[in-house]
Every structure is written in C-alpha cells, then in structure tokens.
C-alpha positions in Angstrom: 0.0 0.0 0.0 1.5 3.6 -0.9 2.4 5.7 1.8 -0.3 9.2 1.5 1.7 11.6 0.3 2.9 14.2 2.6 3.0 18.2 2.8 5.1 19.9 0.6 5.1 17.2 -2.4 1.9 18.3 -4.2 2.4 16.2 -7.4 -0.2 13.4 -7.8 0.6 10.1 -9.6 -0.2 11.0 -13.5 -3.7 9.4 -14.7 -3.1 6.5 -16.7 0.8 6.5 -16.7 1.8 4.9 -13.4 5.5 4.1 -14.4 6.8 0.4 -13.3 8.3 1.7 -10.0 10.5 -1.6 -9.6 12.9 0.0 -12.1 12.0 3.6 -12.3 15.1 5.8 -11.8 15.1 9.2 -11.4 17.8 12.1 -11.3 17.1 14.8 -8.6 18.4 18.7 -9.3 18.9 21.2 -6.8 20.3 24.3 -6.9 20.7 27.2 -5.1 22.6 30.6 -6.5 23.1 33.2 -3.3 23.7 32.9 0.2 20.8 34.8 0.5 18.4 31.9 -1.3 19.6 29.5 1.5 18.1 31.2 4.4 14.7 32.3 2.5 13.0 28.8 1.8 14.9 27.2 -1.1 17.7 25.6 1.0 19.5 22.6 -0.5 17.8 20.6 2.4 14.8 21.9 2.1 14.7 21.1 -1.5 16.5 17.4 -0.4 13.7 16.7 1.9 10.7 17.5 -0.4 12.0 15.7 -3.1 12.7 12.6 -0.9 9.3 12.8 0.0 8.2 12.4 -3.2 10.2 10.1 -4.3 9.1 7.5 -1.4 5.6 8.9 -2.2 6.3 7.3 -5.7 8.3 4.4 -5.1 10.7 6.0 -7.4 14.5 4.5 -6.8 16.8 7.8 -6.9 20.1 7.4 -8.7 21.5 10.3 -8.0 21.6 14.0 -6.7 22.9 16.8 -8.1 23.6 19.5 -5.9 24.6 23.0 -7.2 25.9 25.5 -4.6 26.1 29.5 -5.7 25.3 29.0 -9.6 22.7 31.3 -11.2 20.1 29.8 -13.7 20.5 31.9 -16.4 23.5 29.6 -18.0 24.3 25.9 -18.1 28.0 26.8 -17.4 27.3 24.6 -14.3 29.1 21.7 -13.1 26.5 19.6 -11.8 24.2 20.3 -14.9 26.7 19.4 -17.2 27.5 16.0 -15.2 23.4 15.8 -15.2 23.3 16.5 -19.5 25.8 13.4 -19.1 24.4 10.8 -17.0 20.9 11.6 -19.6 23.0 10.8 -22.4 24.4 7.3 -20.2 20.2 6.7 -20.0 21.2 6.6 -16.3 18.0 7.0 -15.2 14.0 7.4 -16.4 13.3 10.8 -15.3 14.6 14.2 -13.9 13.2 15.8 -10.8 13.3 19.5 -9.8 11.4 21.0 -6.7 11.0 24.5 -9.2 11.3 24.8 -12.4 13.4 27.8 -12.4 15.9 25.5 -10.3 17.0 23.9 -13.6 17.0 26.5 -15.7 15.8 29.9 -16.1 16.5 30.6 -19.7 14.0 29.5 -22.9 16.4 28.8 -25.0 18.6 26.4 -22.9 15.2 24.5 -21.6 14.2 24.2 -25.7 17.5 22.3 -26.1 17.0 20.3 -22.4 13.2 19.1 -23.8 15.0 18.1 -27.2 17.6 16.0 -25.1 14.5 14.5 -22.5 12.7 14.1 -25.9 15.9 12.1 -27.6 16.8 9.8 -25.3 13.3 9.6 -23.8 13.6 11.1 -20.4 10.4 12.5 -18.2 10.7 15.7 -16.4 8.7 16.4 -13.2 8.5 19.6 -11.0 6.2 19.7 -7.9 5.9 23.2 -7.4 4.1 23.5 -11.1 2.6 20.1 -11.1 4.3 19.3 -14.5 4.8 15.8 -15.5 6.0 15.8 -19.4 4.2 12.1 -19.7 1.2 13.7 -20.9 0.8 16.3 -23.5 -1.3 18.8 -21.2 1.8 18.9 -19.0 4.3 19.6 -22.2 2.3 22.5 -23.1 2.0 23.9 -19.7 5.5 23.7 -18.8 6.8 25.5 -22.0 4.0 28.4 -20.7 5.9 28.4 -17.9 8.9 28.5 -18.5 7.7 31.8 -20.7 6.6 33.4 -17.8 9.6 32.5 -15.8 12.4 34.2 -18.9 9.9 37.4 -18.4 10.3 37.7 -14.7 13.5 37.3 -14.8 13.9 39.5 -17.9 11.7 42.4 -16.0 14.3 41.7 -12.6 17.1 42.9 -15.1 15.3 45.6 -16.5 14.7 46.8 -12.5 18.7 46.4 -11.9 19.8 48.7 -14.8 17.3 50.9 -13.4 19.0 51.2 -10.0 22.1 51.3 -12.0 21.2 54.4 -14.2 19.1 56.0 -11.4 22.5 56.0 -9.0 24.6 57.1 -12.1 22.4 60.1 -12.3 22.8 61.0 -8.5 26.4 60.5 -9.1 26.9 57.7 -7.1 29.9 54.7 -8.5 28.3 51.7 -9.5 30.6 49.2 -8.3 32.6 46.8 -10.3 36.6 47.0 -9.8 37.3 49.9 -7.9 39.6 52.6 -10.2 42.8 52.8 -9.8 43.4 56.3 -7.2 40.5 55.4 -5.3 39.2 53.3 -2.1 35.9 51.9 -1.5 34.7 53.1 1.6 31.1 52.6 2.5 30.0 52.3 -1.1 31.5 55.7 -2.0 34.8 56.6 -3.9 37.6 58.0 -2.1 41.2 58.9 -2.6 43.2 56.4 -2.4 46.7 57.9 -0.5 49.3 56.7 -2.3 47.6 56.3 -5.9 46.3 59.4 -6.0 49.9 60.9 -6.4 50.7 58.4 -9.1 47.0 59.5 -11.3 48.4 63.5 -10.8 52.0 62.4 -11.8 50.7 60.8 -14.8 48.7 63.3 -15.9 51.6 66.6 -14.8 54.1 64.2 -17.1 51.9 63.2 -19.9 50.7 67.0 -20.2 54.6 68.0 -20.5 56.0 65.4 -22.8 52.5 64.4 -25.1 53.6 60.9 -24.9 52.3 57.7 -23.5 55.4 55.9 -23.7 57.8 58.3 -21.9 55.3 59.1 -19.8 55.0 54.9 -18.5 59.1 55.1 -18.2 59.2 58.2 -16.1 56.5 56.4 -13.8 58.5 53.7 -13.6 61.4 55.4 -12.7 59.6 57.3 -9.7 59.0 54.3 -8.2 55.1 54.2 -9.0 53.2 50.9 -9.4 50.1 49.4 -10.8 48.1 47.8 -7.8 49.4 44.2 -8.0 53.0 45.5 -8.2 53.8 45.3 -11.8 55.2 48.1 -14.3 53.4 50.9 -16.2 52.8 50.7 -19.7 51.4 52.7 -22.6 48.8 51.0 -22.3 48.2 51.3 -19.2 48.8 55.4 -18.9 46.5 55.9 -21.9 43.5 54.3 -19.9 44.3 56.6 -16.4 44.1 59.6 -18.5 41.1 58.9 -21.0 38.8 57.9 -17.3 36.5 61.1 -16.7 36.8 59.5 -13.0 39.3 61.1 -12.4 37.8 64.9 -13.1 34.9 64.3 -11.0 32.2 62.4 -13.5 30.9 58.8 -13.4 30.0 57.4 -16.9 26.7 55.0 -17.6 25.5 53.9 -20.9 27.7 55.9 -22.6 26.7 59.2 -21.0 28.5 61.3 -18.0 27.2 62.2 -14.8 28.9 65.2 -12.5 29.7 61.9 -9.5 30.1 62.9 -5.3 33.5 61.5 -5.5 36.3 64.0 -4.7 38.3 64.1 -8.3 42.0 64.1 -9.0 42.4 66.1 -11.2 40.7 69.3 -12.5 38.4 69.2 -15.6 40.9 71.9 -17.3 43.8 69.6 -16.8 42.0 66.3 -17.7 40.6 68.4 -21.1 44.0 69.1 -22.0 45.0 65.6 -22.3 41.7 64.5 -24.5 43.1 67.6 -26.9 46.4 66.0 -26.9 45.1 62.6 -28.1 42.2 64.2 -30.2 45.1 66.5 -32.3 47.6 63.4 -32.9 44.4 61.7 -34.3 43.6 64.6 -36.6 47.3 64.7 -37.6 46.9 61.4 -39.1 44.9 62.2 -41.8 43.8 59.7 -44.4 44.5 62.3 -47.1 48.0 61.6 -49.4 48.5 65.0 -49.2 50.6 66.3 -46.6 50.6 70.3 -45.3 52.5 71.4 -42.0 49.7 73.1 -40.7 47.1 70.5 -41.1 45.1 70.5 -37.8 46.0 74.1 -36.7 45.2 76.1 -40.2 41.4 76.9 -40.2 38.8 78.8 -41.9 38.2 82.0 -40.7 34.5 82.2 -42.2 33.2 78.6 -41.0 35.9 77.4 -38.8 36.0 74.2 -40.7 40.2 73.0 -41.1 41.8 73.6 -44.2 43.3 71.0 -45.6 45.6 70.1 -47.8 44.8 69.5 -51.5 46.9 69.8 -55.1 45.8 70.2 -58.9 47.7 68.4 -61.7 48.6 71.0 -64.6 50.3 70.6 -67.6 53.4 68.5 -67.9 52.1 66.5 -64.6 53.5 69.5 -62.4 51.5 69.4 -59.0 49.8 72.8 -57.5 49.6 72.4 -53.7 47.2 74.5 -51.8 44.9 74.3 -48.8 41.3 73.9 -49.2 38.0 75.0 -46.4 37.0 71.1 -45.6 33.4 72.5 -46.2 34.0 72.3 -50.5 34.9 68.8 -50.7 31.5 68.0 -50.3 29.3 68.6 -53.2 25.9 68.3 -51.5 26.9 70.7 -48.3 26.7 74.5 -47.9 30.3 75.3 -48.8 31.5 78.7 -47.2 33.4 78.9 -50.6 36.2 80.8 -48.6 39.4 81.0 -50.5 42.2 78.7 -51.7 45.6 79.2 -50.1 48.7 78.4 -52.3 50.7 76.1 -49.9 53.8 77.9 -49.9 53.1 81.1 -49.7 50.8 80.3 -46.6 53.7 78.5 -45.0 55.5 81.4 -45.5 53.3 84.1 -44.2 52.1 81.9 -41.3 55.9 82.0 -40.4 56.3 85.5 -40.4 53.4 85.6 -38.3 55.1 84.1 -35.6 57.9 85.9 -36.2 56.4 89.3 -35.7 55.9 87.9 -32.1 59.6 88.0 -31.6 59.6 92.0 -31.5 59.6 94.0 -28.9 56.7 96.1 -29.0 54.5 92.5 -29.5 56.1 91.2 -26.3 55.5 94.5 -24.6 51.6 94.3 -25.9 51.9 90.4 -24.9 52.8 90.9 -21.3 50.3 94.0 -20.9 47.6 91.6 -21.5 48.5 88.8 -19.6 49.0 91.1 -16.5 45.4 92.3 -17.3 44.5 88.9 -17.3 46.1 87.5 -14.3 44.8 90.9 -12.3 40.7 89.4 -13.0 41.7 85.9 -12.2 43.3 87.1 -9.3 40.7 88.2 -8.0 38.7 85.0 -8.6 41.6 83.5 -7.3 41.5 85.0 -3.9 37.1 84.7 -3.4 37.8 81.0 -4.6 40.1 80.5 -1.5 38.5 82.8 1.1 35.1 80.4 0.0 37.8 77.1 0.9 38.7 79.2 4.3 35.3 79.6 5.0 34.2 76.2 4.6 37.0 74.5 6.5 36.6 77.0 9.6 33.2 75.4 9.1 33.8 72.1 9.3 35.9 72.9 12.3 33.2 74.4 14.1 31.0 71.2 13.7 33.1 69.1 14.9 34.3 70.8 17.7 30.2 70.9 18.6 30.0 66.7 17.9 32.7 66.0 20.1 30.9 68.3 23.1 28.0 66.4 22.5 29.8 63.1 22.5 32.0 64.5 25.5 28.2 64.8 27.3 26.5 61.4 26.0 29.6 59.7 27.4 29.8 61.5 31.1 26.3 62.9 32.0 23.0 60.9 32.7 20.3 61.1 30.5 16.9 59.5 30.8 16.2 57.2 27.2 14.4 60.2 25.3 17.7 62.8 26.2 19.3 59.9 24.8 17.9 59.8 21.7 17.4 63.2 21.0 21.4 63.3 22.1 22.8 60.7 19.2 20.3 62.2 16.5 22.0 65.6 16.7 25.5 63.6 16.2 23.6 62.0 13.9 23.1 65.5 12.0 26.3 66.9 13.0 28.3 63.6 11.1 26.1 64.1 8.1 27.0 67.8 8.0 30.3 67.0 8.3 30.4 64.4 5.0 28.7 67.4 3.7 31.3 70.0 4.0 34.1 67.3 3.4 32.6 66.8 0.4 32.4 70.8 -0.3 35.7 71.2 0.6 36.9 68.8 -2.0 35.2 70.4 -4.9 36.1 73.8 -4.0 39.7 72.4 -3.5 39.7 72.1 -7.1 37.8 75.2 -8.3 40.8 77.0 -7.0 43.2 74.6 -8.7 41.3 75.0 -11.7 41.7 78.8 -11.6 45.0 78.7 -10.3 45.7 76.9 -14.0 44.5 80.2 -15.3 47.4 82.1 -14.5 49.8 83.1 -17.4 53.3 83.4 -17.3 55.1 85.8 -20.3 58.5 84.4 -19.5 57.0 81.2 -20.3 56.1 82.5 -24.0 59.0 84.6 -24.3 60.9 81.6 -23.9 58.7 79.6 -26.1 58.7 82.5 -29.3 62.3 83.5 -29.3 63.6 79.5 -29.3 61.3 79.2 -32.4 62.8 82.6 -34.1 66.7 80.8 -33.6 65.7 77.4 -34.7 62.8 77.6 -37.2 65.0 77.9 -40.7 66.3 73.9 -39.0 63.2 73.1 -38.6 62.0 69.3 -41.2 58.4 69.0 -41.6 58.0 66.7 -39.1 59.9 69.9 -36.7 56.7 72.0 -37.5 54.2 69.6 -37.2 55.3 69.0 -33.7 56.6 72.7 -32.7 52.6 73.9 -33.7 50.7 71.0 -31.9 52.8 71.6 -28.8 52.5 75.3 -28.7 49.6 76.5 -30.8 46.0 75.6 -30.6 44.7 77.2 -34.0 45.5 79.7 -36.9 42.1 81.6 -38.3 42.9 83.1 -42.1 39.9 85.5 -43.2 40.5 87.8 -45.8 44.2 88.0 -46.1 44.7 88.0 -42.6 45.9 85.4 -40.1 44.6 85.4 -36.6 47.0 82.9 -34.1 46.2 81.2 -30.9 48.7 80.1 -28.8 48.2 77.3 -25.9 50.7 79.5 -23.7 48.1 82.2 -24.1 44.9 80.2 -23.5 41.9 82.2 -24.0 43.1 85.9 -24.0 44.7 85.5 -27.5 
C-alpha cells in the first residue's frame, strides 16, 4: 500500500501513466545561487527533503543527486548540470526531478534544447511546485507556458537592476565593479586612495609636458610608482588613467557622464588638455595623401572648418599644392566657398606671423595683456580661496560641537528620550560633516582650476624666441610637432591670419 503523500510534495501520480516503479530511476536537481536563497526557503535541504518525500511517495528509486551550490540559472556553465546532461546521455536514469522549475534552468532557449535531449533519449521531467509531468501532452504544453513566464520575470528583474544602476549614475553615485585605480571603496562611496592618488596626478603633470604615452610609462617607472598588483606601467596602461572622466569628477553610464560625489583628482581643465592631446595626434593622421605642416591648426576663418591640404595636376604633370576649407569637398553641403591658399606662400606668411611675435613692442603688448589677465583671475583667485577658508573654519566648528556632545553622552546621565534626541544631533552633525568634506573637496579644485589660469610671459618669451633661432632647421615633421605643442589654431579670413597660442589660452 502507498504511503499518502505528505506536505510539501503536491504532485499526484499522472492518470493513466503509473511508471513500473521496480525499475523507475530518477535524477534529482537542486540548486541554489546566493547565500541569501539558502536562508529564504529554497535551501539545499529543504529542497533534499521534499524531493525525498516524493520520491518514497512514488516508489521512485533515486540514482543520484545533483547538488549545485552559488550557480545562477540563467547559463548551463554549471558543473553539476553538465554532469546531469551526461548521465541523460548514459540513459542513467528514467526521469529528472526538480522542486522548481526555475531550479533547472531559467532561460528559454537552454530549456528548448533540455526538452529536445529528455525528448531524444526519452527522459520524463517532473516539477512539484508546477505540477508538471511531461508524460502527458497537457503537462508539455503547460510547462513551455511556464517556462515563458519564468524568462519574463526574470527579464523584467534585469530591466529593475539597470534601473537602479542608471538612477545611482544620475545621483552621481559609482556603481561598483573593480574599484579605479586612485581610489578606495569606503562605504559604497569613492575616495582617494593615499598613495595612488599621487601616481594618477604624476601621470597626468608628465603626460601633459612630454605628449607621450610611452615616456610618460618610463618616467612612472622610474619614480618608483606601481600598478596595484605591483607590476610596471605601460602605454597602455597610462593611456587608460588619462582617458577615465573618474578622475575629473564624472561617473560614466551607458555611454553618458554624470557630474559623481566623489572627490576628483584632477581638474576638468587639466584632464581636457589631455583629450586635446590625443584628439590632435588623431587629426594629424589624416587619411589624405597629401601632406601640409599646418594641417590640424590652419582653419577657416569664415566657418571654422580645417583647411586642408589639396593639389591640382597642370600641364606637364606638375603638381599645385594648396589648402582647401573642408566644407568644399562635399558637393551636397553648404560650402562657405572661402578662399584657396597656395601652400607655400601660406607656410611662408604663417611664419612671419610668428615671427612678428619675436619684437619687442609684440612682447610689450603680450605681457600687458596677460598682467590684465592675471589681475581678473586674481581676484577670482582670492574669493575662490577665502570660500575654501570659509568652509573649513566650518567644518571645524561642527566638529568641535559633535565632540561636546559626545563628550556629554559619554559623562552625564540622560533618561532614554535625552538619549535619543542626544545621538540624533551627532547624527546631524556627522552628516553635515560628510557634507562640508565633500564641499571642501570640490572647491579644493575650483581653486586649482583657476589657479591653472594664470599666465606666465616668460614662459612665452621663452617659447617665441627659441622658435625665431631654430625655425629655418626646422624638417616638416619639426613643424608639425613645434605647432601642436605650442599652438591651438591659426584663423585666415580675408588675407589676414589670426593665431592662438596654448601658452596664451583664451586671451589671444
């Protein structure tokens, strides 16, 4: 007589289908991915014990379990399924048990291929939380229904995670993942790490003074910097720390960038400077056969498109080199139909240009307007840090009132309300102080940032009167690499040639 079947194994016998229980074998699957899932009801003994139940219910012999510990449901990259998928193939057994459905598998696809396998080699498949039996066709059709429902759950949890992930991104919060190289995880937030921080700054200082990746990796080297598990710098390496916007202050989601909460390395300005670095060496290797030593600098002064460099056969095969607006070698745009610059004679007046900044009275005019220009950021200069004063005198203040507070939690007697009311203002006074911490960081670097602002003539004197002695030395190559390192653009419009240099920043 069969034993009645007890709680938790809901599955009845299937009408009409009572296998021959002498030699009925079954394989029972249990899985459970997260720490978490163990304590909530879907224990590996809980899931043991109602499938032993069921078992003795039926009179089915087991032939094995499969137990899988911390393995999600979404892939068969599983040990215990594979050895499972191979014992089916043996014909080990007549039939696979699962308490749950989404206990074997959780994807559509990979369940198709399972049922094609069960189907092949004529294997049942029960589950006693659905009350699926695939020895009638009722039960085939049902369980394909749910394992729809169960791919759009799980689907739909996704879709709720990337959520979270693109809310916190907007709030400015790091999403987690390997922590970025300058920075500690503390309490889910970023902060500077002490002794990589100074290795993110040196790489950026050095990269921004020699332009190059490679001597940039040997320098950091030679300062005794590391990567976190101890190894060497390389190129490769460098070019990754400075392309992060991490490290000026944004997080990045989905392709998009979000001002973050975490304190940043560097300063926007400086981190900028390096993405024009990169972005002129790519514009330098153009895809045109033509070369021109002013490509990426020379522009049009009508449309600000580049001019580039072009030539016209004539007669005899003799070439006519010139330099084009971008804007008129495409037929279908608005062309500014600016004029055509003979290469040469642009070379040559764009070199007495420079020239002409060599002479006294341009220095004079140079250095008058860089002292006007230091005198406004100056004053910026001096609110920005008065501001930083103010908030650190802050910050001082509310801590000196936590600790009184502490101070009287610790040696006076309260009743449990004083208490209460007692932590909640330390409470208030930490979460102010995280505030101003925080404050203090960003305003740390708006006076870095203007501090960058200020100009220096001797620096440009320098620069200007080593090109006047060296330019009639100077190879192609010489010029190309003198007018990315010093100048950011040259503007012709109407005869006349307007030049920026990066010395000068924005008061050229």
């Amino acid at each position: 007589m069969k034993k009645p079947l007890r709680t938790g194994a809901s599955l009845p016998p299937p009408l009409g289908s009572e296998p021959n229980t002498e030699t009925f074998r079954v394989g029972l699957y249990l899985r459970v991915s997260t720490d978490r899932q163990a304590t909530e009801g879907d224990s590996l003994e809980e899931q043991e014990s109602e499938l032993r139940k069921y078992c003795d219910y039926r009179n089915f012999k087991i032939h094995k379990l499969y137990i899988e510990r911390g393995k999600s449901g979404g892939n068969t990259n599983r040990p215990e399924y594979k050895a499972l998928v191979r014992d089916i193939m043996a014909g080990k057994f007549n039939a696979v048990v699962v308490k749950k459905l989404d206990r074997l598998s959780r994807s559509l696809m990979d369940f198709e291929e399972l049922m094609v396998l069960f189907q092949t080699h004529n294997i049942d498949f029960i589950s006693l939380r659905e009350q699926f039996d695939t020895t009638t066709a009722m039960g085939k059709a049902m369980l394909r229904i749910a394992l729809v429902f169960a791919q759009l759950e799980r689907e739909q949890t996704s879709e709720r995670i990337k959520d979270v992930f693109a809310y916190r991104a907007e709030q400015g919060l790091y999403n987690g993942g390997v922590r970025p190289f300058g920075y500690d995880c503390l309490s889910s937030e970023l902060v500077p790490h002490t002794h990589e921080r100074k290795a993110v700054e040196f790489i950026f200082d050095t990269f921004l003074a020699t332009e190059s990746t490679t001597r940039t990796s040997i320098l950091c080297n030679a300062a005794g910097f590391r990567l976190r598990n101890g190894q060497i710098w390389d190129a490769r390496q460098i070019h990754k720390i400075l392309t992060r916007p991490i490290y000026k202050g944004f997080v990045k989601w989905n392709e998009n960038l979000f001002q973050g909460i975490h304190q940043p390395l560097v300063t926007p300005s400086k981190w900028d400077k390096a993405q024009t670095i990169f972005a002129l060496r790519s514009s330098n290797v153009e895809k045109s056969k033509v070369r021109g030593m002013l490509i990426g600098v020379l522009r049009c002064g009508n449309c600000h498109n580049p001019l580039m460099p072009s030539y016209t056969i004539k007669k005899r095969g003799k070439r006519y080199y010139y330099y084009r607006c971008k804007s008129t070698f495409n037929a279908l745009s608005d062309s500014c139909k600016g004029a055509y610059l003979a290469m040469e004679p642009t070379h040559q007046k764009v070199t007495e240009e420079l020239l002409n900044y060599a002479q006294d009275h341009m220095l004079s005019n140079v250095q008058s307007r860089i002292e006007a220009h230091n005198a406004k950021v100056d004053i910026d200069y001096t609110i920005a840090k008065t501001e930083l004063q103010r908030i650190k005198e802050k910050l001082i203040a509310i801590r000196a009132k936590r600790e009184v507070y502490l101070d009287s939690l610790v040696s006076g007697t309260f009743d449990s309300g004083e208490r209460t009311r007692i932590n909640k203002k330390i409470t208030e006074f930490e979460q102010e102080e995280k505030q101003l911490d925080s404050a203090i960081w960003k305003q740390d670097m708006t006076v870095m940032e203007i501090g960058d602002l200020f100009l220096d003539i001797k620096a440009f004197k320098e620069m200007i009167l080593k090109f006047k002695i060296n330019h009639t030395e100077f190879s192609e190559k010489d010029w190309m690499k003198w007018l990315s390192q010093n100048v950011t653009t040259i503007d012709y419009r109407d005869g006349q040639y307007s030049i920026v240099f990066k010395a000068l920043k924005s008061i050229t």
